[in-house]
N, C-alpha and C positions, 0 to 999 in steps of 0.2 A: 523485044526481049533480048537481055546483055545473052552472050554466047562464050564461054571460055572452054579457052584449049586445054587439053585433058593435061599437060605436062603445068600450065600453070597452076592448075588446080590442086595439084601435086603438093606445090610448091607452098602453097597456101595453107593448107592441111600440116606438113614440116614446121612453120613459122608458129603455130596455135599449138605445138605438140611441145615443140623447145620450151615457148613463153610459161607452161603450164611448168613444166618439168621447174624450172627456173624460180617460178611461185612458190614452187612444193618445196623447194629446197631450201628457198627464205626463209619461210615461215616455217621450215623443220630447225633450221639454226637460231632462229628468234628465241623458238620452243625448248631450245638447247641450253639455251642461253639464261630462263629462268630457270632452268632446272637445277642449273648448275651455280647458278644464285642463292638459289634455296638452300640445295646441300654446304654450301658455303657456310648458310646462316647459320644452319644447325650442328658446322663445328667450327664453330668457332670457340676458342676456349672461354671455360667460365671467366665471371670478370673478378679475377680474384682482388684485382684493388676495391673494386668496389664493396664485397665482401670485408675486407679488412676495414675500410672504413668505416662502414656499417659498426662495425666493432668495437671501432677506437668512439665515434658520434653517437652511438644508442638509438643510428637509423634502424628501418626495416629494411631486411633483404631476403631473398628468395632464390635458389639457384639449385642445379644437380652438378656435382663432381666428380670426376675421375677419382678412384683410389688415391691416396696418400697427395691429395692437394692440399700445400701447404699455402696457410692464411697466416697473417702476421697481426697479434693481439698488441694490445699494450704495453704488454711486458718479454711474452716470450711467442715464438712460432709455436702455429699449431697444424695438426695434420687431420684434416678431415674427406671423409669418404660419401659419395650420394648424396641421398635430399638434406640440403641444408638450410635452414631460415634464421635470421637473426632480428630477434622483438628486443627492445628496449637495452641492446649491448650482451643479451643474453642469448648464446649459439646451441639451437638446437640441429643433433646430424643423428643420420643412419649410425656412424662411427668417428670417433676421434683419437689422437695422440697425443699426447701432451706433460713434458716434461717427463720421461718413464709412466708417465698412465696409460692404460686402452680402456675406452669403453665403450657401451653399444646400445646404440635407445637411448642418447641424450639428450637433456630436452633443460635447455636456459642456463649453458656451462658456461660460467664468468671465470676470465683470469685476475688474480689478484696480487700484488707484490711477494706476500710470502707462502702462496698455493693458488686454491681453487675452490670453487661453489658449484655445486651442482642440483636443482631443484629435485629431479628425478631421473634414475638412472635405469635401464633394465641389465646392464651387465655391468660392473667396471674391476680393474685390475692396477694394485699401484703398491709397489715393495713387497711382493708375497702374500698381499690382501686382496681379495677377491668378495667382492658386492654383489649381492643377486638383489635385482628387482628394490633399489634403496630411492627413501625419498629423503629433501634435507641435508645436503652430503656437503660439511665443510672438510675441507686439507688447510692445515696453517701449522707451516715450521713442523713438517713430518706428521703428524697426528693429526686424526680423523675425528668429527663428532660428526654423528648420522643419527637423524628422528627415530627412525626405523628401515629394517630391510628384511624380506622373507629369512635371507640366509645369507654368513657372511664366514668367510674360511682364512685360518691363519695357523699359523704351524700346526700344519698338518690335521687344523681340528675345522670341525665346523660346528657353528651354533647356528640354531634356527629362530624366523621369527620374532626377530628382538627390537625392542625398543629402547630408545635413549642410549645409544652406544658411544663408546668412548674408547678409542685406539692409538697404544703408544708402541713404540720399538720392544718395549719391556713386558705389557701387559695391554690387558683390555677390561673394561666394565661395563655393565647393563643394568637397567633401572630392571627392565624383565625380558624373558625370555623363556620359549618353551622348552628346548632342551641344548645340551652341549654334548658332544662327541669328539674320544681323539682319542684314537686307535679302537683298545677296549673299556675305555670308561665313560661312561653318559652319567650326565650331573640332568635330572627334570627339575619342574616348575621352577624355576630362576626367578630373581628377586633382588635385587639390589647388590650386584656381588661382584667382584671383581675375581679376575682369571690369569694366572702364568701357566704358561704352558711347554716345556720341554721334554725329559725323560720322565720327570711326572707331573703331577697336576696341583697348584696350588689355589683353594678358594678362597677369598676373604670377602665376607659379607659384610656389609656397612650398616646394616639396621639387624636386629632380629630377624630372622630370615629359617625357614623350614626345607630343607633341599634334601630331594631324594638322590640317592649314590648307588650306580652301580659299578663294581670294580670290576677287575678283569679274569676274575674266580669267578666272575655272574654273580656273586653274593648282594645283596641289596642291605644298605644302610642309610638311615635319614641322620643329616646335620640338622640341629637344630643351636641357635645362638648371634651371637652380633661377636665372632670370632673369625680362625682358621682353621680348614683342614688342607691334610695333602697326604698325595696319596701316588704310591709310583705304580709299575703296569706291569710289576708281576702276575701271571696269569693261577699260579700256585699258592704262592702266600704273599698278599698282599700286602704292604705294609702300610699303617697311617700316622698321620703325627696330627693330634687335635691340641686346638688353642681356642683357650673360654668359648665352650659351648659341650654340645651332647654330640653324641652319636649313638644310635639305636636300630637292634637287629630283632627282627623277629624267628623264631625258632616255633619249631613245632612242641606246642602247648605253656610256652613262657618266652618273655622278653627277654633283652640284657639292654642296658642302656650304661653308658660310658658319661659322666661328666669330668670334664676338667677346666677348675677355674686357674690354671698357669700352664702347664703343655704338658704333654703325655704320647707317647711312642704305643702303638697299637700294633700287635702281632696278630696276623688272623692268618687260618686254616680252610684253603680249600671246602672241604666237606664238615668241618666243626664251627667254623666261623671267629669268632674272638676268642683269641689263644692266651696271648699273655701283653699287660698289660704295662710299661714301665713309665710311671710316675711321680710327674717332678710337682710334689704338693702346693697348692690344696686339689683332689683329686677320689672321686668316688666310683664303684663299680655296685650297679642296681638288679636285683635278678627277681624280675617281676613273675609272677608265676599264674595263672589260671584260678588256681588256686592260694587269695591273698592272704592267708596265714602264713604260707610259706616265703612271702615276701623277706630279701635281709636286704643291707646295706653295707659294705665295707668301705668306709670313710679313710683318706692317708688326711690325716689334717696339717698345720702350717709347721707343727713342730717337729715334725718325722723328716729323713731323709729322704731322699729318693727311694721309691718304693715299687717291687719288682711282683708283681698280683699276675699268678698263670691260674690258668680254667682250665682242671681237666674233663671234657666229656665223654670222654673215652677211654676204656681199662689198658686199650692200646697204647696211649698218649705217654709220653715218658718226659720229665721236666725236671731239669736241675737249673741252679744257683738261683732260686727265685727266693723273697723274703716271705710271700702268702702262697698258701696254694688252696684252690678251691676244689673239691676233688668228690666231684658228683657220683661217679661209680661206686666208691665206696663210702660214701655218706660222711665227709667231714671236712672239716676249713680248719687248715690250718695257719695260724696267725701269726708270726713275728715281728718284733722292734712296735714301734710305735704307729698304732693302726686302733680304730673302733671298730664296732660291730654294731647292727643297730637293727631291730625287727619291728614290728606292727603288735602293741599291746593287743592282749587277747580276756575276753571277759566271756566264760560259759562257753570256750571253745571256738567263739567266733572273736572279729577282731572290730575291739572296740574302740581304737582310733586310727582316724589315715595319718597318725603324725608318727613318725618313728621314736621310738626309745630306744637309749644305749643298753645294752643286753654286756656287752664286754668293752673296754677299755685298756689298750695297751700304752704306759706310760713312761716306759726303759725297755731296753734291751731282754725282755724276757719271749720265753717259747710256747705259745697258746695252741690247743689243740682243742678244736670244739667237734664233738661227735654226736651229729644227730641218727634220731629214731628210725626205725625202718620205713614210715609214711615222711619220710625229711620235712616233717613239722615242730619238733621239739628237740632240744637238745639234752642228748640223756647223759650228757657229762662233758664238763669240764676243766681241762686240764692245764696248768700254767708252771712251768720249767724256768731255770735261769735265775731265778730271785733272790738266792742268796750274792749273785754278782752285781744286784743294782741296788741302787740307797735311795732315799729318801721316799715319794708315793711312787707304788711301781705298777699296781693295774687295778681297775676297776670292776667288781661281776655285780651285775643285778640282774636277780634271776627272777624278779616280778617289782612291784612300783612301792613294794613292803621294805623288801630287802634290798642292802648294800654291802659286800664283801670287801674289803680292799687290803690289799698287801704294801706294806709301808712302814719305813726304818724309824724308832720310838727314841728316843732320849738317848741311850746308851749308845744308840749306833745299832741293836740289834732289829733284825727284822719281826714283825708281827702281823697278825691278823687280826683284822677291826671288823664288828658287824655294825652296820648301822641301820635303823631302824626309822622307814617315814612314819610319823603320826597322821595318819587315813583310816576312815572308817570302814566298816565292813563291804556297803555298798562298794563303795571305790577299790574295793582289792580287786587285783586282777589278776588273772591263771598266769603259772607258773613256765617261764618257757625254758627254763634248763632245772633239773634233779638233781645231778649228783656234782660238786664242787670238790675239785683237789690241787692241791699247789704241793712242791719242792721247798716251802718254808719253813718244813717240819713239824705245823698244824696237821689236826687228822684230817680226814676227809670229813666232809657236808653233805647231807641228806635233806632235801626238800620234797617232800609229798601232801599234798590240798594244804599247800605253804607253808607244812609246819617244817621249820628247820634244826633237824639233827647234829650234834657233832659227838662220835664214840671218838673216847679214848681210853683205853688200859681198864675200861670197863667203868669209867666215869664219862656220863652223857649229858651234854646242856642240849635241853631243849628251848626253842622260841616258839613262840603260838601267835598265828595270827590275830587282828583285831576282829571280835565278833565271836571268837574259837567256841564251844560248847565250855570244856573247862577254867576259860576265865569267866566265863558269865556263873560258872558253878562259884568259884572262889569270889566271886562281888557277891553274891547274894548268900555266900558264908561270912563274910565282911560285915554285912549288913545288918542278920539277924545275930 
């Protein structure tokens, strides 16, 4: 049996403590040594060549980026941030930069010599344009076309929603769209229409097109037409200027609907709504009522001047230098210079066609005063001023589809009055929508009651009797026998 001395043993124990210590330290620095391999690996910077060429080739690429790494496309640098992948030369990232663009949620952004394509975007930002959620998105030479985008903001407006967009420095259009907003005025259901937008709002619809309007008074009016409106952001009285088309308000218990086939300045009233209307011919004011007997028409036709039509609704409302005034408090329209009138034929009190007749006709410079009934269904007099200062035909009254009035210069130069008579049978007569007729051309006054027409003078009276009268059927069958 081996025998060792306690000091060698010592010693031996020493040599197996070192070697061990000496192992551990190896193999801790080995250990050191991947670790620090590793972390090497994992920063190492992206490989942005390879990215760009990906780019310029229509390789695949895949990679995560620092903030504002910039990749070099074909045409210009671009700065992209996070997960980026590139299919077929189209770069999708978290976020990019590119040429004054930002955008976020990019997915297949191609550069192209004069902009960009973008498949689908969830945010993007480029000259004061701002894209929510758009798919489709061209830039070529400053202007955008985009399929659609939830919502899309430019001076200071935002539309929602829209589809087929079109965006210039100047304007913008959409095929559709659900509504538009900027500042206080929202335009709904969109439709083919194109938009400027500054201190006020200009619309021009390219097909017939139905759009609701609300202005910055809250008042609601619909365009209806293949025209313009505009309209600026007064919040008190708004003002409009319409071109070929309508506009229509509703009021509690009657319409007003505004047509203009050449342009027309629209005055409106806070709490009255359409004030006064000035009208560059041809140009109509509609005042549809609940009740369509009361239905009229004031027509400016092509041969009238410029034409100044206020709406009073109110006994408060005060209006000067107007040529018409329509003046519902106290039950009468008054008509000057060259303008019609036009109501709903009535038969037995009800109305017997939807097509309008001329009721009066202004055809010079004369002063018309029409004053309807206490039920503003009939007119119980009218009154026409100024006719000794016009020549030749100067107005027209028909007080039912019988009778024809007209004031108008004869042979001599002097003025006269003419009745004229339709030949219609009794069936076809129709009620009488004004009684009493008077003019300034030194004729008496006119009397119509169950259409028989009166004129007193100095105690000599012509009367006209309608067709079917009791006393002409008396004088035929005195004729007869």
């Amino acid at each position: 049996m081996l025998k060792f001395k306690k000091g060698f043993v010592y010693f031996l124990i020493l040599i197996l403590i070192t070697n061990f210590v000496f192992s551990q330290a190896e193999s801790t620095e080995k250990g050191t040594e991947k670790i620090g391999d590793s972390d090497k690996e994992k920063s190492v910077d992206p490989p942005t060549k390879d990215a760009g060429e990906a780019l310029a080739s229509g390789e695949s690429f895949k990679g995560d980026f620092p903030p504002n790494t910039v990749l070099q496309t074909p045409y210009n640098p671009i700065s992209v941030s996070g997960e980026v992948s590139i299919e077929n030369g189209g770069l999708s990232a978290d976020s990019i930069k590119y040429n004054g663009m930002q955008a976020i949620g990019v997915v297949g952004f191609k550069a192209t010599a004069d902009g960009y394509t973008i498949p689908r975007v969830a945010s993007l930002e480029h000259n004061g344009i701002k894209i929510i959620n758009g798919d489709g998105i061209v830039f070529k030479n400053g202007e955008f076309i985009i399929e659609r985008a939830d919502s899309f903001i430019k001076d200071n407006s935002i539309t929602t929603n829209v589809n087929n967009l079109y965006i210039n420095a100047k304007f913008f259009s959409v095929k559709k769209a659900d509504s538009f907003l900027s500042d206080c005025i929202r335009v709904d259901n969109i439709k083919d229409s194109e938009f400027k937008v500054a201190n006020i709002v200009e619309i021009t619809t390219k097909s017939r097109q139905k759009l609701k309007i609300t202005d910055c008074s809250f008042n609601e009016v619909f365009f209806d037409g293949k025209g313009r409106v505009t309209l600026d952001k007064n919040s008190e009285s708004p003002t409009y200027v319409l071109e070929n088309g309508t506009l229509t308000k509703t009021e509690n218990g009657y319409n007003e609907t505004i047509e203009s086939n050449n342009s027309m300045i629209i005055e409106t009233d806070k709490t009255f709504g359409f004030k006064c209307l000035i009208i560059n011919p041809v140009g109509s004011y509609y005042y549809n009522d609940n009740d369509l007997r009361k239905d009229f028409i004031i027509n400016i036709p092509k041969e009238s001047s410029v034409y100044r039509l206020c709406l009073r609704k109110n006994i408060a409302q005060k209006f000067q230098n107007y040529t018409g005034l329509v003046d519902f408090p106290n039950k009468k329209i008054e008509l000057n210079g060259t303008v019609n009138y036009l109501r709903y034929p009535l038969k037995n009190s009800q109305v017997s066609s939807l097509l309008s007749d001329f009721v009066y006709r202004g055809l010079k410079n004369v002063k018309t005063l029409l004053s309807y009934d206490n039920d503003l269904l009939l007119l119980k007099n009218v009154a026409i001023n100024n006719i000794p200062n016009n020549k030749q035909q100067i107005s027209i009254t028909i007080p039912n589809n019988y009778y024809k009035i007209e004031e108008l210069q004869i042979g001599n130069g002097e003025i006269h009055r003419t009745l004229k008579l339709n030949l219609i049978d009794k069936s076809d007569l129709n009620d009488d929508i004004s009684y009493n007729y008077e003019s300034d051309s030194m004729a008496p006054k006119i009397e119509i009651r169950k259409s028989v027409l009166v004129q007193n003078s100095s105690g000599n009276s012509v009367t006209v009797l309608p067709p079917g009268h009791p006393r002409i059927d008396s004088i035929l069958k005195g004729l007869k026998s």
